[in-house]
C-alpha positions as CSV (number, residue, x, y, z in Angstrom):
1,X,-45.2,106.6,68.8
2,X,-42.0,107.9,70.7
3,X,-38.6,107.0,69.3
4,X,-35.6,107.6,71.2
5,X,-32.2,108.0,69.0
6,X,-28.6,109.0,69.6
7,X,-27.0,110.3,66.2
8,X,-23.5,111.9,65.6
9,X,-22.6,113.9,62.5
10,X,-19.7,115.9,61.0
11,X,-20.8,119.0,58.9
12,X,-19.1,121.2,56.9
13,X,-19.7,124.8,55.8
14,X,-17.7,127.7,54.0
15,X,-17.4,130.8,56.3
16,X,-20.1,133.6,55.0
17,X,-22.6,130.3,54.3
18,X,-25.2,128.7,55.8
19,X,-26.2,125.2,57.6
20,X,-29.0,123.8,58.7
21,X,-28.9,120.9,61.3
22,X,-31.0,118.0,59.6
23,X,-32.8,116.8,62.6
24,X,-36.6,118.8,63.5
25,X,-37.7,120.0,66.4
26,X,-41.2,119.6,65.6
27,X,-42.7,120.8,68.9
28,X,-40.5,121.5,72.0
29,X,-36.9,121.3,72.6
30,X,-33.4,123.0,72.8
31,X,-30.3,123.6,70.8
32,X,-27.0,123.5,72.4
33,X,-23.8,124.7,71.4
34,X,-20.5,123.3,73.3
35,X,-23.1,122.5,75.7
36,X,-24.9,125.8,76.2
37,X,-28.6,125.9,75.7
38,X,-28.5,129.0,72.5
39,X,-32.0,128.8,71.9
40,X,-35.3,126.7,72.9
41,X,-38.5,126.5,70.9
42,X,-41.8,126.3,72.5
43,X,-45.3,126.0,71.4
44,X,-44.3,126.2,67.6
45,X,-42.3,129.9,69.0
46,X,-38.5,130.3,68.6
47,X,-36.2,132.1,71.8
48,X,-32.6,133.1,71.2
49,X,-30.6,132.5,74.3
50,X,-27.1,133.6,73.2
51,X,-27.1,137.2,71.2
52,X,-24.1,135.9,69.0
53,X,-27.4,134.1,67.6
54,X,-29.6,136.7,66.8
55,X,-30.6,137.1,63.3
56,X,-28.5,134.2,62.6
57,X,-30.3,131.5,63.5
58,X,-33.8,130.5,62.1
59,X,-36.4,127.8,62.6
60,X,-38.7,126.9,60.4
61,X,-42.1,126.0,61.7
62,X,-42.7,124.3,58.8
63,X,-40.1,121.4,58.8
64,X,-38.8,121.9,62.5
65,X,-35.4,123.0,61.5
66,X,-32.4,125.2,62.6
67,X,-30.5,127.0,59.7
68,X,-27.7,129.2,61.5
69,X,-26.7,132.2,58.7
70,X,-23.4,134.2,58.1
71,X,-21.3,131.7,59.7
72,X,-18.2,132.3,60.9
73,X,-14.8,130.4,62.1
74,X,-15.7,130.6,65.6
75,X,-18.7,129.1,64.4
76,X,-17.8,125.6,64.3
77,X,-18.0,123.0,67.6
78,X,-20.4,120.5,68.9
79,X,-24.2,121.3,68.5
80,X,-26.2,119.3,70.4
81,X,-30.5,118.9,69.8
82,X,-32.8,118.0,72.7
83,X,-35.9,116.8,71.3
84,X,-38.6,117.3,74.1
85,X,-42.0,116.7,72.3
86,X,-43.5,114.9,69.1
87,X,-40.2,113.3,67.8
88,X,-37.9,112.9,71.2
89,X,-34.5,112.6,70.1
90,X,-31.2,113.4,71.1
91,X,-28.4,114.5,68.5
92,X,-25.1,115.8,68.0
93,X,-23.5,117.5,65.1
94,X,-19.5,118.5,64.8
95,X,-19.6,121.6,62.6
96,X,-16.5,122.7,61.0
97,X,-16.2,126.0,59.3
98,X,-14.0,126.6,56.5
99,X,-12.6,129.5,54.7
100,X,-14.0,130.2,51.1
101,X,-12.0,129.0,48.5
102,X,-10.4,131.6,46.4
103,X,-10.5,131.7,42.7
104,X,-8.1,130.0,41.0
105,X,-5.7,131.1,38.0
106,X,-4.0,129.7,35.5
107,X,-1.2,130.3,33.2
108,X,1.1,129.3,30.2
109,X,4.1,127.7,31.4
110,X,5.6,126.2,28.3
111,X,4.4,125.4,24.8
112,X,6.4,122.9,22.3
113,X,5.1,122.0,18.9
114,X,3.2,119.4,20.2
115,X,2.2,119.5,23.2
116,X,1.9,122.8,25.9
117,X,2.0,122.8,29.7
118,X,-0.2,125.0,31.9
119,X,-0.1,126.0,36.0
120,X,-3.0,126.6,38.1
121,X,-2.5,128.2,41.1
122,X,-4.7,129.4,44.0
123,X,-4.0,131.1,47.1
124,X,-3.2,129.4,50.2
125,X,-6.2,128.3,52.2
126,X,-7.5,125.6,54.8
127,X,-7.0,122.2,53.0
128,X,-7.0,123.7,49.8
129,X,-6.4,121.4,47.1
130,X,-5.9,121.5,43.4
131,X,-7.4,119.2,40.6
132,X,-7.2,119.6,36.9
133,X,-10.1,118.1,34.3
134,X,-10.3,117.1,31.0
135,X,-14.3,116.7,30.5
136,X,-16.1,114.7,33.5
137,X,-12.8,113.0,34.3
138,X,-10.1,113.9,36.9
139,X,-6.6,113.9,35.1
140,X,-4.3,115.5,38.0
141,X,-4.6,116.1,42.0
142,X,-2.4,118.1,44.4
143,X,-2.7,117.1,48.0
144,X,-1.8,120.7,49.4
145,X,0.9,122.3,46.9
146,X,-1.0,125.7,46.0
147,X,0.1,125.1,42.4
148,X,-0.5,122.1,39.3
149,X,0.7,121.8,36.1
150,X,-0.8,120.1,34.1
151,X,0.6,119.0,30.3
152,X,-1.8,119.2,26.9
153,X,-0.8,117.4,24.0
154,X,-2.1,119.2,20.6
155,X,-4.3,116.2,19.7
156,X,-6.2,117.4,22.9
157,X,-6.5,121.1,22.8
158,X,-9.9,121.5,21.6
159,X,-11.0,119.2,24.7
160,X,-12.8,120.8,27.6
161,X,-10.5,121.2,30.6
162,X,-11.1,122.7,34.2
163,X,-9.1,124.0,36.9
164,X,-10.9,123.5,40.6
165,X,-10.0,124.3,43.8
166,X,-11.7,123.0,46.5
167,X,-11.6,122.2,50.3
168,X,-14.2,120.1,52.2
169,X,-16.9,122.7,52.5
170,X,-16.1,124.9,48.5
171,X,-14.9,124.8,45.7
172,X,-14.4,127.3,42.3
173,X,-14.3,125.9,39.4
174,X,-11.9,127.7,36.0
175,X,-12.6,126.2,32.6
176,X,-9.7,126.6,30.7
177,X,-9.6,127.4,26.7
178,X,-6.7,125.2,25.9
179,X,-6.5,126.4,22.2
180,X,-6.3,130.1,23.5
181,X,-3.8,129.6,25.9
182,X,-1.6,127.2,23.9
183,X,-1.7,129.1,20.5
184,X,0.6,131.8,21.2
185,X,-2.0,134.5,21.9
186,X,-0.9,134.8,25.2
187,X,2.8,134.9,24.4
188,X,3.8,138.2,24.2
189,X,6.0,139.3,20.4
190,X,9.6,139.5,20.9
191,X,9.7,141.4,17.5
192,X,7.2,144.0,19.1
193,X,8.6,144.6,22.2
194,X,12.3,144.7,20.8
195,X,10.9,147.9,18.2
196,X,8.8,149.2,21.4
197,X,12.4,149.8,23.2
198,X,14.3,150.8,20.2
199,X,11.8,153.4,20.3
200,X,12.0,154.1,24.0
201,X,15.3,154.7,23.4
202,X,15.5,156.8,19.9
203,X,12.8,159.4,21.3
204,X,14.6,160.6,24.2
205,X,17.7,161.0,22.4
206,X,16.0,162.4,19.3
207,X,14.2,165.1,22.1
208,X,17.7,165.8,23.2
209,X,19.1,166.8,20.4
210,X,16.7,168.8,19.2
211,X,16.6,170.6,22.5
212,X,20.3,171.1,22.5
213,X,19.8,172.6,18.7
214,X,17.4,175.3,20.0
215,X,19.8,176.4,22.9
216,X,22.4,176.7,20.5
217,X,20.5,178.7,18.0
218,X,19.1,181.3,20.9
219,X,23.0,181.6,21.9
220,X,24.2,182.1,18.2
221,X,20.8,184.9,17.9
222,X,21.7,186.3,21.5
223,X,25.8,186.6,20.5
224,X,24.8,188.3,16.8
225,X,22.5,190.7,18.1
226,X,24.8,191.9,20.7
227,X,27.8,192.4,17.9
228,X,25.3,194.3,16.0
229,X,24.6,196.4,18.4
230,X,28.4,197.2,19.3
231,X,28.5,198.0,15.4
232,X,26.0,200.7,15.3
233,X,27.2,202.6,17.9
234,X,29.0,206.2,16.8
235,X,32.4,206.8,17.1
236,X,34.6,209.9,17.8
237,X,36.8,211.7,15.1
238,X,40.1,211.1,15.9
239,X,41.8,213.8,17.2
240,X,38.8,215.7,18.1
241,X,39.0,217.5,21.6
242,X,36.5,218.5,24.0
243,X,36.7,221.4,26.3
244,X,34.7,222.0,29.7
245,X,34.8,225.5,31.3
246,X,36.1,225.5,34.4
247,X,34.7,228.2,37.1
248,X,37.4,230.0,39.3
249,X,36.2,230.1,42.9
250,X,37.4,232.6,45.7
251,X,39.6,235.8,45.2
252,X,42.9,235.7,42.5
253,X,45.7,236.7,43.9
């Protein structure tokens, strides 16, 4: 029985991933991309066309479909399939590639004594957005801000929340321990860090002085040793008179 069918499709894939084009070639036919033939299979044998292809792009002789690998931005456009044998068809698929989503993070912005406020934040992307989760149930969206806060009240912080960002081809997914982010273990100790710079302070002056101290003390040892020295040395009787003999040169007169 031959079938004839015209079928459109928008895809969606994360750069570095893979697709495969849900329509088999079971026998014969071509695949097209922005209406270039890339490949053609033939008596249940693939050929690559296009070298941007190769070692990208599969068939499987088993279910008759394309999976193109390692995609990449320039990746997406129109593919096209021209069924020529078995199940003749015609279809067309608008692939759109997509940066992966980066990892979120998220962060204490304020606690209170009953309730505590916390940011998530992801780098910018292609229609990245933001959504926060307590359990199975979405609490907060962003439509494209890169950031979402997101308030806890304390009756609620030993429920499960999750930060996720997604776009229409990824997403990554943070659960969040509320209790460890809202309990002050992540608030750093005035106390500590207020005896951490006393300290930073006291040392170097505490260094100084002692390092002026020994200066001091080698000057005061220098200085003594030299009067000593002046002290032992002998001195003349007074009044004592030395004599040197003088040799007369040439004839006296």
């Amino acid at each position: 029985m031959i079938s004839c069918a015209v079928q459109e499709m928008n895809l969606t894939a994360a750069e570095g991933g893979s697709i495969t084009l849900p329509d088999p070639v079971v026998k014969s036919g071509f695949l097209l991309y922005t209406g270039k033939n890339v490949a053609w299979v033939n008596d249940g044998k693939l050929k690559i066309l296009e070298k941007s292809f190769i070692n990208r792009l599969q068939w499987s002789s088993s279910s008759g479909l394309f999976t193109i690998s390692d995609l990449q931005k320039n990746d997406s456009g129109i593919y096209h399939i021209d069924s020529k044998e078995g199940h003749i068809f015609d279809a067309s698929y608008k692939l759109t590639v997509y940066e992966s989503v980066l990892q979120p993070a998220v962060n204490t912005s304020s606690v209170s004594s009953d309730s505590c406020t916390l940011l998530c934040s992801v780098d910018e992307g292609d229609e990245t957005t933001l959504s926060w989760y307590k359990g199975e149930e979405k609490v907060n969206q962003s439509s494209s801000d890169l950031s979402l806060l997101i308030t806890v009240h304390k009756e609620d912080f030993n429920s499960s929340f999750t930060c996720v960002a997604a776009n229409p081809a990824d997403n990554k997914t943070l659960p969040v321990d509320v209790t460890a982010f809202c309990s002050g273990q992540n608030t750093v100790d005035e106390t500590s860090v207020s005896k951490r710079h006393i300290s930073f302070i006291l040392i170097p002056i505490a260094l100084g002085t002692c390092l002026v101290c020994l200066i001091s003390t080698i000057y005061f040892l220098k200085g003594r040793r030299k009067m000593d020295t002046q002290l032992q040395r002998p001195v003349s009787r007074e009044g004592s008179v030395l004599y040197t003999a003088v040799k007369k040169i040439g004839n006296s007169i």
